[in-house]
Backbone and ligand atoms as CSV (ligand in chain L), in Angstrom:
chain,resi,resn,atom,element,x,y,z
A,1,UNK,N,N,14.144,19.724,-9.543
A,1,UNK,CA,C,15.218,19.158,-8.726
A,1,UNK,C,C,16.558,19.579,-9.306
A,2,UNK,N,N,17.294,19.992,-8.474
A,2,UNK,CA,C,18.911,20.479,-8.468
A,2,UNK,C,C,19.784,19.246,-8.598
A,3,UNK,N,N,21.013,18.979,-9.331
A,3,UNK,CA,C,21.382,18.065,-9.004
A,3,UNK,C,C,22.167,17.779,-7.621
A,4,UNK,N,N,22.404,19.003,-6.995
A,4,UNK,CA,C,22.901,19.370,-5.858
A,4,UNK,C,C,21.963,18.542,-4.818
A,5,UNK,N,N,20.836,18.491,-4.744
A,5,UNK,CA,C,19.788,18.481,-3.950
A,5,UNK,C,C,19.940,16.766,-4.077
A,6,UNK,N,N,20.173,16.142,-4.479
A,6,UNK,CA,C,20.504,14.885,-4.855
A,6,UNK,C,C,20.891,13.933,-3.239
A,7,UNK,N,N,21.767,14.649,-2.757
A,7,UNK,CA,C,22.604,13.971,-1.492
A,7,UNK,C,C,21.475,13.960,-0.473
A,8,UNK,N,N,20.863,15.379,0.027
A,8,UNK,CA,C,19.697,15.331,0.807
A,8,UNK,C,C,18.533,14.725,0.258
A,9,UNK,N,N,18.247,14.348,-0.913
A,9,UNK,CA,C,17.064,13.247,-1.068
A,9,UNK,C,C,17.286,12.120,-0.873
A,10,UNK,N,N,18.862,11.359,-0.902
A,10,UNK,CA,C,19.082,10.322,-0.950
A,10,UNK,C,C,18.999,9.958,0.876
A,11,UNK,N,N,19.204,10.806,1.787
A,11,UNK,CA,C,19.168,10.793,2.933
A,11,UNK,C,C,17.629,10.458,3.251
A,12,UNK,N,N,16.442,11.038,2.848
A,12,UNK,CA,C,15.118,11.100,3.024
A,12,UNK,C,C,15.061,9.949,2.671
A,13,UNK,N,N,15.250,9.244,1.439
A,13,UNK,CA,C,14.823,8.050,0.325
A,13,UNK,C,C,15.359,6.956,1.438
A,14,UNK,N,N,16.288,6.742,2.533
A,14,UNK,CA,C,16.896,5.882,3.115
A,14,UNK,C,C,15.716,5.712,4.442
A,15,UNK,N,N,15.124,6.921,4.319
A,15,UNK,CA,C,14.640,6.731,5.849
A,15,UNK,C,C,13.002,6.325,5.827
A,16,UNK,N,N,12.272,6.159,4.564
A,16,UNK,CA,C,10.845,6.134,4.391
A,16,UNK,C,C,10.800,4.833,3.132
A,17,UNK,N,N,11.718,3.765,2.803
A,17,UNK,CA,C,11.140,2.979,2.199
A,17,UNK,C,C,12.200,1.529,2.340
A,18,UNK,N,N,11.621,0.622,2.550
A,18,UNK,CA,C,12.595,-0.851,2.710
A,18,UNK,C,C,13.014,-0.627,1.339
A,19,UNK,N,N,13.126,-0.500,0.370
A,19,UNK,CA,C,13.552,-0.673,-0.679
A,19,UNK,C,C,14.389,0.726,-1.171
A,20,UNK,N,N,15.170,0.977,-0.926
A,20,UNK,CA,C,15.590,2.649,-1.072
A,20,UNK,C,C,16.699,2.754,-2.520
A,21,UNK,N,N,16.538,3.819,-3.280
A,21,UNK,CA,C,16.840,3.940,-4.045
A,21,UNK,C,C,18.756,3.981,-4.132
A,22,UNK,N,N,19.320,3.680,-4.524
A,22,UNK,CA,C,20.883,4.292,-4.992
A,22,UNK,C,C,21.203,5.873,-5.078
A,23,UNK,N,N,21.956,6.130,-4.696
A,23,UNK,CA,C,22.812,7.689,-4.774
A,23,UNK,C,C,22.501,7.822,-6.669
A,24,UNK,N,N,23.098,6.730,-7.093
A,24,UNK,CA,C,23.339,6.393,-8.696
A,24,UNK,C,C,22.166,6.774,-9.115
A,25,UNK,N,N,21.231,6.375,-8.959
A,25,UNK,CA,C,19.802,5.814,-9.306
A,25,UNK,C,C,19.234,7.208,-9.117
A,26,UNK,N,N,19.356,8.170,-8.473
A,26,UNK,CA,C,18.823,9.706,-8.678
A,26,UNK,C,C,19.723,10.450,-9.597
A,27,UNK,N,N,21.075,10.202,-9.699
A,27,UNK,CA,C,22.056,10.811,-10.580
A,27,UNK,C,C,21.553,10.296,-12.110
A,28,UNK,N,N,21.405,9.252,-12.024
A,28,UNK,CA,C,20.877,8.690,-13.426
A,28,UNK,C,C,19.442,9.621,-14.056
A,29,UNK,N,N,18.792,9.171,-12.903
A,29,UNK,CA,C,17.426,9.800,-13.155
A,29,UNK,C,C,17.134,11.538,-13.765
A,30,UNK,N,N,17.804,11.848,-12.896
A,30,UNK,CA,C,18.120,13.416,-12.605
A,30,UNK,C,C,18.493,13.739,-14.510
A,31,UNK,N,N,19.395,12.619,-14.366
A,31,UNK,CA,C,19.918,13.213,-16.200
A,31,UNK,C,C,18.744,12.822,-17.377
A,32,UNK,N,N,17.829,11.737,-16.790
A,32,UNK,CA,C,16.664,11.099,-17.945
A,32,UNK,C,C,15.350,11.121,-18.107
A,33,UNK,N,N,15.263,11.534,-16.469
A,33,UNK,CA,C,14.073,11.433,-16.341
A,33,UNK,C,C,13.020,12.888,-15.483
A,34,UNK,N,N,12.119,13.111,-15.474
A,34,UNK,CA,C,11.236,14.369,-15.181
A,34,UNK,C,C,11.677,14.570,-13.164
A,35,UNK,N,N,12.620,15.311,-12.247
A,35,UNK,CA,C,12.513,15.189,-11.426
A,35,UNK,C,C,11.810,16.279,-10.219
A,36,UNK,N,N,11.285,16.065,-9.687
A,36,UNK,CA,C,10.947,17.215,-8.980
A,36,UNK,C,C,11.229,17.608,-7.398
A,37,UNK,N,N,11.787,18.664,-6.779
A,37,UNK,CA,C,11.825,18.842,-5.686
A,37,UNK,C,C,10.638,19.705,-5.132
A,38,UNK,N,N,10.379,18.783,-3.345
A,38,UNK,CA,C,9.342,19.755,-2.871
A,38,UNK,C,C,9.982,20.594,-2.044
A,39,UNK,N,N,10.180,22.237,-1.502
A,39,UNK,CA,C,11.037,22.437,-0.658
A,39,UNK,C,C,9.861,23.883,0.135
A,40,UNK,N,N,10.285,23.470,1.772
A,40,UNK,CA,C,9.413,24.466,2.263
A,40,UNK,C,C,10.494,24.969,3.108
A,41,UNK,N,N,10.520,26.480,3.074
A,41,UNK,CA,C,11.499,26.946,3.827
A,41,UNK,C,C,13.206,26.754,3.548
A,42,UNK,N,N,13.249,26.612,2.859
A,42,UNK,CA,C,14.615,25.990,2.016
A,42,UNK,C,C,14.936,24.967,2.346
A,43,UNK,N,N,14.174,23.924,2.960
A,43,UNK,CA,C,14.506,22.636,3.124
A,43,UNK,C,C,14.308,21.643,2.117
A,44,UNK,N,N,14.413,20.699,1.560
A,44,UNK,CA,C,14.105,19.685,1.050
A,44,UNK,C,C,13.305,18.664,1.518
A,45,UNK,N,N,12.059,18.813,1.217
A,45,UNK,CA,C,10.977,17.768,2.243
A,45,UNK,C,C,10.264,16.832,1.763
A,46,UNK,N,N,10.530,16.618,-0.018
A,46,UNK,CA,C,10.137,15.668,-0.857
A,46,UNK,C,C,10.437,15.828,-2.186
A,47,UNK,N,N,10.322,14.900,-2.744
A,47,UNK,CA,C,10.436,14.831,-4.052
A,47,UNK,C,C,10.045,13.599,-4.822
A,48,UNK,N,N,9.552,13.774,-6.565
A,48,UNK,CA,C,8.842,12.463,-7.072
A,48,UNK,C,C,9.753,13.143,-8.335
A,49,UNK,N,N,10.234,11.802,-9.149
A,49,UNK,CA,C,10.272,11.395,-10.408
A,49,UNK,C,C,9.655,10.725,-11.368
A,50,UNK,N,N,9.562,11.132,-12.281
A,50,UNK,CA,C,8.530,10.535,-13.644
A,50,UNK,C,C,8.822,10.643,-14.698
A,51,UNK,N,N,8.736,9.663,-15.480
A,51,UNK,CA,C,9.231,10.000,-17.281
A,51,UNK,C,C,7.835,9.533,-17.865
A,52,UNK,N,N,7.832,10.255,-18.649
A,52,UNK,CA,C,7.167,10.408,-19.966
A,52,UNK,C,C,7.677,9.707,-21.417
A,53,UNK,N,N,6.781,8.459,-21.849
A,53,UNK,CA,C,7.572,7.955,-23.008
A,53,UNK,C,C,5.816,8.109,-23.977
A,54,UNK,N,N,6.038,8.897,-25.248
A,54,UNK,CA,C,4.959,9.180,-25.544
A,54,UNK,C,C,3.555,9.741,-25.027
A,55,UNK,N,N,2.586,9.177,-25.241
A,55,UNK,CA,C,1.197,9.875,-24.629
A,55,UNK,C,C,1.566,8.852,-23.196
A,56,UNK,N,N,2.365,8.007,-22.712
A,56,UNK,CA,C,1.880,7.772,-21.314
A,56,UNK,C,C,2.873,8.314,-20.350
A,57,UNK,N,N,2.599,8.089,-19.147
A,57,UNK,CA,C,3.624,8.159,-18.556
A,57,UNK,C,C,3.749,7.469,-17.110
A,58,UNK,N,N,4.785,7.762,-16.187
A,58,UNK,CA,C,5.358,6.638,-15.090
A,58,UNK,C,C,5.592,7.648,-14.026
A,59,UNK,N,N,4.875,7.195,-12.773
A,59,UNK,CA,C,5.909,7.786,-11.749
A,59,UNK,C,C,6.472,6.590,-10.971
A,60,UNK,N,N,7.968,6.843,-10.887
A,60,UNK,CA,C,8.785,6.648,-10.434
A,60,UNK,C,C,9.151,6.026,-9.096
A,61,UNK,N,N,9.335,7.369,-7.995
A,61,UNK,CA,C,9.614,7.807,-7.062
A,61,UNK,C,C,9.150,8.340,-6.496
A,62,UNK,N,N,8.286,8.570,-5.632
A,62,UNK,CA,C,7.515,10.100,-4.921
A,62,UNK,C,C,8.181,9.617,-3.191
A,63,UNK,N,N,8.208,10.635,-2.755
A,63,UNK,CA,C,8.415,10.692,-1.399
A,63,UNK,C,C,8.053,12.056,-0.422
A,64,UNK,N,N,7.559,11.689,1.009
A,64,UNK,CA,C,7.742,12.996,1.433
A,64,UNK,C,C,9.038,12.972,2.995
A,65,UNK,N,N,9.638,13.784,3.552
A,65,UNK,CA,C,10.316,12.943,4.648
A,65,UNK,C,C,9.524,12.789,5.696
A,66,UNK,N,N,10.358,11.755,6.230
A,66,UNK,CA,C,8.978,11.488,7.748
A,66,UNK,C,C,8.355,12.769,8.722
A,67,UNK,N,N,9.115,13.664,9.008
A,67,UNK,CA,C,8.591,14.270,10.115
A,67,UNK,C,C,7.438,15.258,9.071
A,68,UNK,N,N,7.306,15.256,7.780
A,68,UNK,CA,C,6.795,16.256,6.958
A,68,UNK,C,C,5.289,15.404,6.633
A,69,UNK,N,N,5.451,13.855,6.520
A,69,UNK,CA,C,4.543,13.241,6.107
A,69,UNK,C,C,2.704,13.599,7.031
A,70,UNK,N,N,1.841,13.576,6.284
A,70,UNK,CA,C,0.193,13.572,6.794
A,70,UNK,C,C,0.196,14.770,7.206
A,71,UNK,N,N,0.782,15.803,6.168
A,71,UNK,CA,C,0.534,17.277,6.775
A,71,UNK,C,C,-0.136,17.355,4.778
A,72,UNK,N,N,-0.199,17.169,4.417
A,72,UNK,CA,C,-0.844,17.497,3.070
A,72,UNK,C,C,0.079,17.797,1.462
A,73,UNK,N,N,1.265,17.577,2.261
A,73,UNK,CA,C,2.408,17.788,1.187
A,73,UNK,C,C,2.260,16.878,0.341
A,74,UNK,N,N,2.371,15.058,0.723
A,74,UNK,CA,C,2.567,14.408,-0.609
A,74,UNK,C,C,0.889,14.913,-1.481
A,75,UNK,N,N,0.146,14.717,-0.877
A,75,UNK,CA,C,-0.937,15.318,-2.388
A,75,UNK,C,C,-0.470,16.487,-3.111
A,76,UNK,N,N,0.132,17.656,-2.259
A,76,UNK,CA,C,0.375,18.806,-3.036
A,76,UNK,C,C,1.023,18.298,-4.062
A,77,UNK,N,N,2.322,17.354,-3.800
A,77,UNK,CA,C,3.659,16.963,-4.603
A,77,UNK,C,C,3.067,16.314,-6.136
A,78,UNK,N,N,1.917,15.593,-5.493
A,78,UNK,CA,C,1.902,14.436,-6.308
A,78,UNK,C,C,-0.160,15.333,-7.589
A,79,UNK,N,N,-0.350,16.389,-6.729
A,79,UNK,CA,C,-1.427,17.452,-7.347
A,79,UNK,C,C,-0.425,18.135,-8.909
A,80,UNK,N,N,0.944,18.740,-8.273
A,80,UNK,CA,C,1.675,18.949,-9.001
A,80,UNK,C,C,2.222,18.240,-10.282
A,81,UNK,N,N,2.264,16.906,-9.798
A,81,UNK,CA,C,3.188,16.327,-10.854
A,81,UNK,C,C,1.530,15.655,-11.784
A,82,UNK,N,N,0.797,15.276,-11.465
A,82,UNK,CA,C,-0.505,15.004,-12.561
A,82,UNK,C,C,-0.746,16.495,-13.339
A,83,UNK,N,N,-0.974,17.627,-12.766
A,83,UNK,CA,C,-1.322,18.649,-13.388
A,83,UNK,C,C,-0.440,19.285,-14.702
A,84,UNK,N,N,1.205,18.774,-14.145
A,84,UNK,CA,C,2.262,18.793,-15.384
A,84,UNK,C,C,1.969,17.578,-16.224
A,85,UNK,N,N,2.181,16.675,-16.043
A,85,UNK,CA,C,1.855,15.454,-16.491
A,85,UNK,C,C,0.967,15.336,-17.699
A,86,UNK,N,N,-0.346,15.857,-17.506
A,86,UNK,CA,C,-1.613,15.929,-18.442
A,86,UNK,C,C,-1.324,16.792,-19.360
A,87,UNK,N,N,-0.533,17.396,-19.446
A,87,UNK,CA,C,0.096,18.634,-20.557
A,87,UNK,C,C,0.616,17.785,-21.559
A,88,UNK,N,N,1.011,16.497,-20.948
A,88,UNK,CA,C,2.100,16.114,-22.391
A,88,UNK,C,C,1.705,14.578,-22.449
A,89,UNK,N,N,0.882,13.624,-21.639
A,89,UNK,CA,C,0.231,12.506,-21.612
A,89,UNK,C,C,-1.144,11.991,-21.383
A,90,UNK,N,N,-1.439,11.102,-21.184
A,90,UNK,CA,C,-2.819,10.405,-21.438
A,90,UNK,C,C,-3.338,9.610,-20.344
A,91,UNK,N,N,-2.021,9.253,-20.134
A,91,UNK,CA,C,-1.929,8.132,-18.973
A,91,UNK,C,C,-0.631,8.201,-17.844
A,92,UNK,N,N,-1.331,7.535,-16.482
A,92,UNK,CA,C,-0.400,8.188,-15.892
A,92,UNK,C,C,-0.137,6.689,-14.750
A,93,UNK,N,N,1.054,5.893,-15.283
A,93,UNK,CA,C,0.865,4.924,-13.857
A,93,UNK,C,C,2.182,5.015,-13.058
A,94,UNK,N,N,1.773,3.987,-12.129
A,94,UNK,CA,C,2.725,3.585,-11.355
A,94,UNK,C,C,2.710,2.901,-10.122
A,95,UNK,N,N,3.508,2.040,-9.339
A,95,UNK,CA,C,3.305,0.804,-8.816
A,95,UNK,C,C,3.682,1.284,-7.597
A,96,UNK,N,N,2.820,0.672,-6.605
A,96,UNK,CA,C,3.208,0.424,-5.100
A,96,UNK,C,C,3.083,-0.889,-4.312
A,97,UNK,N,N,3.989,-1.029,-3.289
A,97,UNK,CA,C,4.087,-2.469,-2.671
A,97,UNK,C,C,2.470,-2.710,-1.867
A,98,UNK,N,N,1.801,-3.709,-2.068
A,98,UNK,CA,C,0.193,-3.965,-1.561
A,98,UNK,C,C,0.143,-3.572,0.016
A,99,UNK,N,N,1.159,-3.185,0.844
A,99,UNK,CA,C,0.661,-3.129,2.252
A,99,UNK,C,C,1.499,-1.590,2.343
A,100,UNK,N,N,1.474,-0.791,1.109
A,100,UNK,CA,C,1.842,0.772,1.691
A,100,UNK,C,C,0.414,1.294,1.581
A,101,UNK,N,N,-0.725,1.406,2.626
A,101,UNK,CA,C,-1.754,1.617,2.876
A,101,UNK,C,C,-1.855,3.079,2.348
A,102,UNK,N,N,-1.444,3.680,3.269
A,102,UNK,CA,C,-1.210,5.339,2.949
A,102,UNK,C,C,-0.792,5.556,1.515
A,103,UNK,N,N,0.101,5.182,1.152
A,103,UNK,CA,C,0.016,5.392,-0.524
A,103,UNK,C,C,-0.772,5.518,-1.155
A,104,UNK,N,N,-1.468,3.679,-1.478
A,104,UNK,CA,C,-2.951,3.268,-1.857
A,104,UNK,C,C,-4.001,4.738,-1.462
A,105,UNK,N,N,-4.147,4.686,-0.237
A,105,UNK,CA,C,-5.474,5.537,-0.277
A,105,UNK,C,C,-5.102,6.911,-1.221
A,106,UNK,N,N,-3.555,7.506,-1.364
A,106,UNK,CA,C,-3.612,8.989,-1.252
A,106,UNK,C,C,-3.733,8.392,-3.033
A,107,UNK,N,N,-3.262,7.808,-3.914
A,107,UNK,CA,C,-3.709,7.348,-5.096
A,107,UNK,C,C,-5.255,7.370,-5.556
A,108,UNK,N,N,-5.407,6.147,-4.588
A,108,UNK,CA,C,-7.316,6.242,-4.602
A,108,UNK,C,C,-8.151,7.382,-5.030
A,109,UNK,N,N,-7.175,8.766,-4.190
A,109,UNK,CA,C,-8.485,9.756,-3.925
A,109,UNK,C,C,-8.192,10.447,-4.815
A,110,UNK,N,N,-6.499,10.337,-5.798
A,110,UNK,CA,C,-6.699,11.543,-7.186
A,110,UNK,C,C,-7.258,11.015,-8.334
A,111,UNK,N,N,-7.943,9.235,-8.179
A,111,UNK,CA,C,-8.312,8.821,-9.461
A,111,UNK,C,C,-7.365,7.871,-10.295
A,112,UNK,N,N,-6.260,6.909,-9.378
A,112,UNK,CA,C,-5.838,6.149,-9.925
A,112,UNK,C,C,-6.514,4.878,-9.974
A,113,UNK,N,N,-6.851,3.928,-10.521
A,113,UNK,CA,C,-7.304,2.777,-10.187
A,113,UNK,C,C,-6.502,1.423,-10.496
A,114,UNK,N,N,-6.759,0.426,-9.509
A,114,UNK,CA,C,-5.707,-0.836,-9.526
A,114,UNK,C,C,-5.880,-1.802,-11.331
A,115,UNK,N,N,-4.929,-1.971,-11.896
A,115,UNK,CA,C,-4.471,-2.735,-13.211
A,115,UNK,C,C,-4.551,-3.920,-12.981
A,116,UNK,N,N,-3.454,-4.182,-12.183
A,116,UNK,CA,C,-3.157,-5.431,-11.962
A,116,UNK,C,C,-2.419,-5.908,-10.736
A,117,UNK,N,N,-2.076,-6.865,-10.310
A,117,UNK,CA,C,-1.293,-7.458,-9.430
A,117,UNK,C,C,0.153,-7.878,-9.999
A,118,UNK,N,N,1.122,-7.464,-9.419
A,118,UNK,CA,C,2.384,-8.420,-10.026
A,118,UNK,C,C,2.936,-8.770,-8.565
A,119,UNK,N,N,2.322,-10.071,-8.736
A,119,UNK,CA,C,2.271,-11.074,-7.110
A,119,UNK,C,C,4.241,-11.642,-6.977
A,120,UNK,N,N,4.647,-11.727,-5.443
A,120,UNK,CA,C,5.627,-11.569,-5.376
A,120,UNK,C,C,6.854,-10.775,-5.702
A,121,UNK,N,N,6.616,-9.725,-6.101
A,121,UNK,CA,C,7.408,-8.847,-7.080
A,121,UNK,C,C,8.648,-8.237,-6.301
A,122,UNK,N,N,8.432,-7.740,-4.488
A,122,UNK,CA,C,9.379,-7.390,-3.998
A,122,UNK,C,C,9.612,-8.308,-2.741
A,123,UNK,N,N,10.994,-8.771,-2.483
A,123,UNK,CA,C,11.416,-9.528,-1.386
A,123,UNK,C,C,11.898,-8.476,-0.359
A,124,UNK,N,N,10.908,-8.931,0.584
A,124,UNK,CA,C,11.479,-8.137,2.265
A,124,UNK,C,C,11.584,-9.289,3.341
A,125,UNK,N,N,12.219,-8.707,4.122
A,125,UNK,CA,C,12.601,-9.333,5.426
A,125,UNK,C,C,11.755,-10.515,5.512
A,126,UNK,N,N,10.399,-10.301,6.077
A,126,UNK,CA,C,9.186,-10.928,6.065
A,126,UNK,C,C,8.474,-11.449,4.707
A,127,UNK,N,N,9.418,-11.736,3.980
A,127,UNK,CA,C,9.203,-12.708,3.021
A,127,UNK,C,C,8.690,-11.386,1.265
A,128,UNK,N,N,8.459,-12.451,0.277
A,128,UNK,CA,C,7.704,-11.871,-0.697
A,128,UNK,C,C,6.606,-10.552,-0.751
A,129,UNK,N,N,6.627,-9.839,-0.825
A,129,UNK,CA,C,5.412,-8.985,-1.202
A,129,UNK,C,C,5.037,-8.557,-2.647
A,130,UNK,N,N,3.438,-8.288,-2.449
A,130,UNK,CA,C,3.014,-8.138,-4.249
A,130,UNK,C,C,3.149,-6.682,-4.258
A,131,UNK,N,N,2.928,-6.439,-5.644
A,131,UNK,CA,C,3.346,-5.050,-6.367
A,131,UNK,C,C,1.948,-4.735,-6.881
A,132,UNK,N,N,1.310,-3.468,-6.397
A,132,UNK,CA,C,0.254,-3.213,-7.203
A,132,UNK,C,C,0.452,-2.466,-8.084
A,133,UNK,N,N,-0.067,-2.166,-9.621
A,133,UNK,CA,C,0.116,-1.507,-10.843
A,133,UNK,C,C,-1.129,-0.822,-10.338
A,134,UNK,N,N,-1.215,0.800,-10.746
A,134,UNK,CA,C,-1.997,1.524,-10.786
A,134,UNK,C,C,-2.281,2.275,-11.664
A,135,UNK,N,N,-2.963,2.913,-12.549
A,135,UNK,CA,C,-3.233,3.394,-13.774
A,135,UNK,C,C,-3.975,4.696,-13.343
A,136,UNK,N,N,-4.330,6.000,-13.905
A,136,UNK,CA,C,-4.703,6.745,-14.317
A,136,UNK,C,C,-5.518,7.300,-15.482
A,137,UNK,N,N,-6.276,7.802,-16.467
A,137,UNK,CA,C,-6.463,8.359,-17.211
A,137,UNK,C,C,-6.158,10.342,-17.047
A,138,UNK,N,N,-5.831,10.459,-17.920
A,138,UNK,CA,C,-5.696,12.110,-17.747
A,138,UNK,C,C,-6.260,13.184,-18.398
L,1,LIG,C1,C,2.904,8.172,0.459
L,1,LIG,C2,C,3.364,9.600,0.812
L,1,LIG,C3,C,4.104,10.212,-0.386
L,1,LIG,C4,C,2.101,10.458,1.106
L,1,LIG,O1,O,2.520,11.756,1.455
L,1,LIG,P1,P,1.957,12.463,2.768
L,1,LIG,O2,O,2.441,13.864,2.756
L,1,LIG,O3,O,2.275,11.622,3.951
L,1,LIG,O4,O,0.372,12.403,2.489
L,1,LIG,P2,P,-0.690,13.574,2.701
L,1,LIG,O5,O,-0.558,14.159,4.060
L,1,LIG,O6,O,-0.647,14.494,1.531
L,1,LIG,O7,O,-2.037,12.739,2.667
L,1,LIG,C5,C,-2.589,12.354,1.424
L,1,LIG,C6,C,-3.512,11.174,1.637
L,1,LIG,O8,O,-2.770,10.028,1.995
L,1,LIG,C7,C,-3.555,9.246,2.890
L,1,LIG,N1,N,-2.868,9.206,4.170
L,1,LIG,C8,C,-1.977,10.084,4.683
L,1,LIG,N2,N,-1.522,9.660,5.878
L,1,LIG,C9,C,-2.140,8.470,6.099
L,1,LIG,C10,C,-2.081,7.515,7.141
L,1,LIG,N3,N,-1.307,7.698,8.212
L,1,LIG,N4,N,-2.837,6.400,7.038
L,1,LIG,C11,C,-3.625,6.201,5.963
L,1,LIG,N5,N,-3.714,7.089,4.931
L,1,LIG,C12,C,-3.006,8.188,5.017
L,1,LIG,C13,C,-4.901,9.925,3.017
L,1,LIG,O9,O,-5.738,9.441,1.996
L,1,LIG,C14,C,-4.526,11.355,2.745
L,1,LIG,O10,O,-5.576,12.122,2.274
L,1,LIG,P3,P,-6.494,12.971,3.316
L,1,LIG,O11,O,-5.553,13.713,4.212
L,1,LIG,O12,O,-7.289,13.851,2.433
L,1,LIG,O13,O,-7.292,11.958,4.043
L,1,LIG,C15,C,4.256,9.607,2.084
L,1,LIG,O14,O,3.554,9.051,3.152
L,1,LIG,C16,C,5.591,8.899,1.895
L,1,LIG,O15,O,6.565,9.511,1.488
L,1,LIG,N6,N,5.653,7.612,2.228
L,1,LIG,C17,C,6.919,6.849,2.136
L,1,LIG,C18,C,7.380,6.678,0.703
L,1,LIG,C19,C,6.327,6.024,-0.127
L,1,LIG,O16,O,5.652,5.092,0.309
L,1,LIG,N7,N,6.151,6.521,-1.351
L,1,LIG,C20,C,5.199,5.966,-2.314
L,1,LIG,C21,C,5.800,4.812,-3.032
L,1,LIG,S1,S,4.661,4.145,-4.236
């Protein structure tokens, strides 16, 4: 990821999650943390962040944009970032809200499995939702 590329992710990040990240919050990242752009055709059509603190590590952020999504990209994105990942860690987690279905499954099928629950964790419109922790081995 460019830091240039920053403005057009923040546009994507607004349009695919109730909870959307800060302009800040990729500028920050961008300087601390592992970021990656997916780009087909010189577009910008996704991107995931992840840091690495010792043998484990975190993803972040992953996204793909809507009109790009259930064409096979987020696995590519997210094929990519485990295959870097295992080079320098052990473990690989990271959390999604319990009713992003599509997430869950595309997790499921590279071998993450559920940790734990952290019940109530994000407030939406329609009240509380839980946070699932997902884990990896690598
Ligand atoms: C989650 C996300 C990154 C997946 O990327 P994607 O490009 O849409 O997914 P893919 O086309 O690569 O599909 C990967 C798997 O996801 C699941 N999936 C994809 N679309 C799905 C749908 N409409 N319903 C249920 N599962 C679906 C399937 O398991 C699929 O594998 P398969 O095609 O082998 O059956 C993308 O949908 C997204 O950006 N969502 C909004 C942001 C978000 O929720 N990010 C994750 C936060 S934890």
């Amino acid at each position: 990821m460019d830091i240039d590329d920053i403005p057009e992710i923040n546009q994507i990040e607004q349009q695919v999650t109730p909870h959307p990240w800060r302009d800040s919050q990729f500028v920050d990242s961008h300087a601390k943390h592992s970021c990656l752009s997916l780009i087909l055709n010189g577009q910008i059509i996704g991107y995931a962040i992840y840091h690495v603190i010792v043998d484990e590590a975190e993803i972040l952020n992953i996204a793909i944009a809507p009109d790009f999504q259930g064409k096979g990209y987020g696995r590519e994105l997210l094929d990519e970032l485990v295959n870097t990942v295992t080079k320098k860690a052990k473990r690989l987690f990271l959390e999604v809200r319990a009713s992003n279905d599509t997430a869950i499954q595309l997790y499921d099928s590279v071998g993450f499995v559920e940790i734990c629950i952290r019940a109530n964790y994000y407030q939406t419109e329609s009240g509380p939702e839980d946070a699932i922790m997902m884990a990896m081995e690598l």
